[in-house]
C-alpha positions as CSV (number, residue, x, y, z in Angstrom):
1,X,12.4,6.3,-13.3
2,X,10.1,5.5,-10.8
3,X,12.2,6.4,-7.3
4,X,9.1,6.0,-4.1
5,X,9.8,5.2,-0.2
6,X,6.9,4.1,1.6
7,X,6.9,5.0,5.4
8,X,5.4,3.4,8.5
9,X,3.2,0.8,7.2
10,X,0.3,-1.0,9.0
11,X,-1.6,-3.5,8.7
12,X,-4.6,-3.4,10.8
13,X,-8.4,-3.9,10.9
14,X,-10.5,-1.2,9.6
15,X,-12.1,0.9,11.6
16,X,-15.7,0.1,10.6
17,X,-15.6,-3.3,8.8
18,X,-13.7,-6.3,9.5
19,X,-11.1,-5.8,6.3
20,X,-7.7,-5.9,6.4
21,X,-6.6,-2.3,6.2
22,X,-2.9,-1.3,4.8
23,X,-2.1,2.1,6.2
24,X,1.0,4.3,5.6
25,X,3.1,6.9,4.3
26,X,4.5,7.3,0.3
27,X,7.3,10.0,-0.6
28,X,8.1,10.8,-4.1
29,X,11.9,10.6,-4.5
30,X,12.2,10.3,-8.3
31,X,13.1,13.9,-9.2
32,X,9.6,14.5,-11.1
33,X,6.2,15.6,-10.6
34,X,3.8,13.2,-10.8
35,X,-0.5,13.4,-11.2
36,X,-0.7,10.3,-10.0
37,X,1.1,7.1,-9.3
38,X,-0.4,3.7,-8.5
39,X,1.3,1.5,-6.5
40,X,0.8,-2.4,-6.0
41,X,0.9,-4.3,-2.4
42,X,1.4,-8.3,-2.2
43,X,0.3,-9.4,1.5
44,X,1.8,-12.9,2.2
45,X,1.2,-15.5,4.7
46,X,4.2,-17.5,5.3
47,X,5.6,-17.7,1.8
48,X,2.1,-17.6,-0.1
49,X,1.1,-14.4,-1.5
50,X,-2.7,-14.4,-0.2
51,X,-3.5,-10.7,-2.0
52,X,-2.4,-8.7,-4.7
53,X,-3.8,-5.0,-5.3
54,X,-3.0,-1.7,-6.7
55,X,-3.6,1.5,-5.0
56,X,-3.6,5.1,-6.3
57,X,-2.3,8.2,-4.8
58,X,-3.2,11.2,-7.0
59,X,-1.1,14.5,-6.9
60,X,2.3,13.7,-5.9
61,X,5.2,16.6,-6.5
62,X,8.7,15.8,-6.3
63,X,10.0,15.6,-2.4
64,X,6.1,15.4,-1.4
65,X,5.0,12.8,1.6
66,X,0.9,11.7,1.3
67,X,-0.6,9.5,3.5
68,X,-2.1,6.2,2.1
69,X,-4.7,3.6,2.9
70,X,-6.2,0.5,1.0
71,X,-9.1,-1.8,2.1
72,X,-8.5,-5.4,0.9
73,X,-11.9,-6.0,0.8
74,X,-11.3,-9.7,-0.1
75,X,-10.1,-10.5,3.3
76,X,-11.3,-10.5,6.7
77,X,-8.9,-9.5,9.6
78,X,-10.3,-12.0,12.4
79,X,-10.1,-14.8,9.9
80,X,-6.6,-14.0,8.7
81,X,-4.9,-11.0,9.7
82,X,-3.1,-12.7,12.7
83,X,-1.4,-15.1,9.9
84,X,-0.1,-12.2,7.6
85,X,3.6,-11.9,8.0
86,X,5.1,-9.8,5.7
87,X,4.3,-7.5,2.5
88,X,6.1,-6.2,-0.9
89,X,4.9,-2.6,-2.1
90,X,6.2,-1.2,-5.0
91,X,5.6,1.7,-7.4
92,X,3.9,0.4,-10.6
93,X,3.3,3.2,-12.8
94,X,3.2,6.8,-12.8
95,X,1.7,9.9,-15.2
């Protein structure tokens, strides 16, 4: 079973582009070593889902914390990360 906690997530602007940015922490909790595990972030606006992408982490032993970050490269900050208001991320798959 899949078992993952994702830590102080951000969404921000990227440092040298104008993409929305999700930055954070994932911790493997599911009591087996993984190679890698890709993990799938929804961004919403209200209650429409305005992205959907996977992201992978590669190397992840039990009890292990790695940092993450994803570029949405479909979307713009100044045009709409002001109107993002809430997220889903979830483990997908792992191997």
């Amino acid at each position: 079973m899949l078992h993952f906690n994702y830590h102080n997530v951000k969404i921000g602007k990227g440092r040298n582009t104008d993409q929305v940015v999700i930055k954070g922490e994932i911790t493997n909790s599911s009591g087996r070593d993984f190679n890698a595990v890709a993990s799938r972030v929804v961004l919403f606006a209200k209650n429409t889902a305005i992205s959907n992408s996977v992201f992978v982490i590669n190397g992840m032993p039990n009890g292990m914390t790695r940092p993450f970050e994803k570029i949405i490269d479909e979307l713009e900050y100044s045009q709409i990360g002001k109107d993002i208001t809430h997220f889903e991320i979830q483990a997908e798959s792992g191997f």
